[in-house]
C-alpha positions as CSV (number, residue, x, y, z in Angstrom):
1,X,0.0,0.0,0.0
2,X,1.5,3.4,-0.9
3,X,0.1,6.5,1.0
4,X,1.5,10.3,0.3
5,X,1.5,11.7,3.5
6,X,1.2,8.4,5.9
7,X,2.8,5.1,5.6
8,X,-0.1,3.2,7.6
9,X,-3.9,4.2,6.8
10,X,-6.2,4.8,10.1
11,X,-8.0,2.2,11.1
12,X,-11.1,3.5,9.5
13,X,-9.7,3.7,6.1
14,X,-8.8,0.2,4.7
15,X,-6.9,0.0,1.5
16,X,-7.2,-3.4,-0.3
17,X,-4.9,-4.1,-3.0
18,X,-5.6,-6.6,-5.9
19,X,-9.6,-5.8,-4.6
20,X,-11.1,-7.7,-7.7
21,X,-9.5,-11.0,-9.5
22,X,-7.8,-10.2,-12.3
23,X,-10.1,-11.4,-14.9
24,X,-13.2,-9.2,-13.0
25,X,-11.0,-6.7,-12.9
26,X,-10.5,-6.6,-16.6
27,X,-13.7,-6.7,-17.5
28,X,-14.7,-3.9,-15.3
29,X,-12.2,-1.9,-16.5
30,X,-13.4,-3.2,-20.7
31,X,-16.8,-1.9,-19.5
32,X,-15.7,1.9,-18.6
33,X,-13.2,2.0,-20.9
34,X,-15.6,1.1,-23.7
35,X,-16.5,3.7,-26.6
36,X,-20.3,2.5,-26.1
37,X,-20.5,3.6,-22.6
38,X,-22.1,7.2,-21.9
39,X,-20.5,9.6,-19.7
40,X,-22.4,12.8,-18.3
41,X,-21.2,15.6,-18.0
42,X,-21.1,16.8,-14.4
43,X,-20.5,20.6,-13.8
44,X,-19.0,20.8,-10.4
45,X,-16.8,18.6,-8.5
46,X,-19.0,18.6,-5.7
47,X,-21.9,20.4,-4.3
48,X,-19.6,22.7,-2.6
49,X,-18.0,23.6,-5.2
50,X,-19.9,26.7,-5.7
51,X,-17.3,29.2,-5.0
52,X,-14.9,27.5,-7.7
53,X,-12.3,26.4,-4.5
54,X,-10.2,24.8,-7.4
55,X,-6.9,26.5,-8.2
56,X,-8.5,26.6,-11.8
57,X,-12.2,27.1,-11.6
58,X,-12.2,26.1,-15.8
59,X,-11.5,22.5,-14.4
60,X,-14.5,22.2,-11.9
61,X,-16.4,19.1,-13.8
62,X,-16.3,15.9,-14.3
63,X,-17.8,12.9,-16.1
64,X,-20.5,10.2,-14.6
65,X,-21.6,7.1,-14.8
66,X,-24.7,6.0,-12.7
67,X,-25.4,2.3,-12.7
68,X,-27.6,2.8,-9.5
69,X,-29.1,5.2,-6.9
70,X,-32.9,5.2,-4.7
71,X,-33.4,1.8,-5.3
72,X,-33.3,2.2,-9.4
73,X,-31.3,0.7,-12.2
74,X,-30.0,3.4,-14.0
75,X,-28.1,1.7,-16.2
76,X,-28.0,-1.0,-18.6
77,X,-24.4,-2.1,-17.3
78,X,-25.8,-2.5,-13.5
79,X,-26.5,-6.5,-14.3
80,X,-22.3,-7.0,-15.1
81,X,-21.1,-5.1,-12.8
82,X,-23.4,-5.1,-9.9
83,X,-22.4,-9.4,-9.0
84,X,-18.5,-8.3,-9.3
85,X,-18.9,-5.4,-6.7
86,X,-20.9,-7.9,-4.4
87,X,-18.9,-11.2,-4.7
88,X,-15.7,-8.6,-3.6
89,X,-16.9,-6.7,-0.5
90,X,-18.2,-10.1,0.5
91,X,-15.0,-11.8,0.4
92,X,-13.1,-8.9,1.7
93,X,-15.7,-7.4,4.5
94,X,-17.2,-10.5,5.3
95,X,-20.8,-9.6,7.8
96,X,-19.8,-5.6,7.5
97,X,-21.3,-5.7,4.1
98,X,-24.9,-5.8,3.5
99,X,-26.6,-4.0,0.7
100,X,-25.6,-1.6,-1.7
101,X,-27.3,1.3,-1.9
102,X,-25.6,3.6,-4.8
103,X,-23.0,2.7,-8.0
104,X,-21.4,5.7,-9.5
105,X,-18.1,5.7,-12.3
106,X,-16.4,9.0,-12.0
107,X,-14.3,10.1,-15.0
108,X,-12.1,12.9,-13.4
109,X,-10.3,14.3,-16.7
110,X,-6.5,15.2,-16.8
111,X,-5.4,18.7,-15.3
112,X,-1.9,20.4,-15.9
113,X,-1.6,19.8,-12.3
114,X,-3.3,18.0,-10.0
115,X,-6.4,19.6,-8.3
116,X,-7.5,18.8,-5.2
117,X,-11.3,18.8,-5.4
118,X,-13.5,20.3,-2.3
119,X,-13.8,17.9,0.9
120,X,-17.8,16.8,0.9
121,X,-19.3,13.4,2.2
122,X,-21.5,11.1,0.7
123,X,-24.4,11.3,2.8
124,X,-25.7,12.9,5.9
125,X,-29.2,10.9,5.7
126,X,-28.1,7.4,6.1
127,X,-26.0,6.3,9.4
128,X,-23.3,3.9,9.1
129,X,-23.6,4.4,5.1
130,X,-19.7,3.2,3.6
131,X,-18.0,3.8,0.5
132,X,-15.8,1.3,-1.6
133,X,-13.8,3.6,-4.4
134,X,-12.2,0.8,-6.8
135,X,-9.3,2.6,-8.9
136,X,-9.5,1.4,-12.8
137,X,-6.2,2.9,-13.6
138,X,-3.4,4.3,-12.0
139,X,-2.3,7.7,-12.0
140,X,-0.5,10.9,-9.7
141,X,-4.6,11.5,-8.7
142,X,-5.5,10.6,-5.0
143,X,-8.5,10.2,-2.6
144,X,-7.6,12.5,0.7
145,X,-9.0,12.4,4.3
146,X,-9.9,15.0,7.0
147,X,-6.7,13.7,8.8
148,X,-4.0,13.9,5.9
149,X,-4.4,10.7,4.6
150,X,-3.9,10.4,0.8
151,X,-4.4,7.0,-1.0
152,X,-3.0,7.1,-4.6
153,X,-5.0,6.0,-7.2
154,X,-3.5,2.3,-8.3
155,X,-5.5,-0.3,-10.5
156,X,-7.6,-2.6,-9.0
157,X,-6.8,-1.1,-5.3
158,X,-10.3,-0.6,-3.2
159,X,-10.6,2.0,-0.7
160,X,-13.0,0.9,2.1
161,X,-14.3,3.9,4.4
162,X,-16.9,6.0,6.3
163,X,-18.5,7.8,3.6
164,X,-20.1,10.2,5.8
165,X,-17.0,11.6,6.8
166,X,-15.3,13.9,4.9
167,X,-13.1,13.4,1.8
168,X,-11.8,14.3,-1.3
169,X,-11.0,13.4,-5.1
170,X,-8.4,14.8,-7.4
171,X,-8.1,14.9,-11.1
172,X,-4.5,13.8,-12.1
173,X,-1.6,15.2,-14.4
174,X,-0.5,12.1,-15.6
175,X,-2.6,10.2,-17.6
176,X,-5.6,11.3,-20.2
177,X,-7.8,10.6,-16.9
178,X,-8.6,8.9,-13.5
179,X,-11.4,6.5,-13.4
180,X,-12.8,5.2,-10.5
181,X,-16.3,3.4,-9.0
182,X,-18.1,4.4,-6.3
183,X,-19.7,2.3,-4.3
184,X,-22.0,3.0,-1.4
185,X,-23.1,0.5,1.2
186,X,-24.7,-0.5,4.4
């Protein structure tokens, strides 16, 4: 596990490498990659992006994917990718996983520097809500935490954490973009 500021996450982040076998992995990855899959255009970062906090307000958007959200199919790649997602926080979380409640690809395009995106949560509304963020490519672009922790973006590494807290994205400076899936759960 590499980290930028700490060597050891906190206990409340876990970081799992090699998250997905190889072959699921791949196929995820084919599935976002894919010219046939539509991205949306998402202008601002996040809802508290208002006040353009970027260094360069021209780069506050981003590109989504939503495969599912309020108990809805949104998406007619929900039935490939939703038995993947499952069959790994199973294995890896064991009775800590239960349902998911929201999948979301995020397509954070390159920057000529990296920009650290606004902190926000997931959710106030649902208690005990968690987040899996499953990196489909690696890149200088990193997920940060309220208490310095940075996890770089690596290929096929899973970030398990509270999703209510507070934390960040970036876009990277490295690579055309970062790509990543967001998973909520209970």
């Amino acid at each position: 596990m590499t980290t930028k500021k700490t060597r050891k996450s906190p206990p409340q982040i876990k970081v799992i490498d090699k998250f997905l076998p190889t072959n699921e992995y791949i196929l995820l990855k084919d599935i976002f990659k894919s010219e046939e899959l539509p991205w949306y255009f998402a202008s601002g970062i996040s809802a508290k992006d208002a006040t353009n906090q970027l260094a360069n307000p021209l780069d506050n958007y981003y590109f989504v994917h939503l495969l599912y959200a309020n108990m809805m199919i949104l998406s007619q790649h929900f039935d490939a990718v939703r038995p993947i997602v499952e069959k790994a926080l199973q294995k890896h979380l064991g009775i800590e996983f239960n349902q998911i409640t929201r999948i979301k690809a995020n397509m954070y395009t390159r920057t000529e520097e990296v920009q650290t995106h606004p902190f926000h949560s997931d959710t106030n509304e649902i208690a005990g809500l968690k987040g899996a963020l499953i990196s489909l490519n690696t890149c200088d672009g990193y997920t940060g935490f309220e208490d310095g922790t940075q996890v770089d973006s690596v290929e096929n590494r899973c970030i398990i954490f509270d999703s209510t807290k507070q934390h960040h994205s970036t876009s990277c400076s490295n690579a055309p973009y970062r790509l990543n899936i967001n998973v909520n759960f209970l």
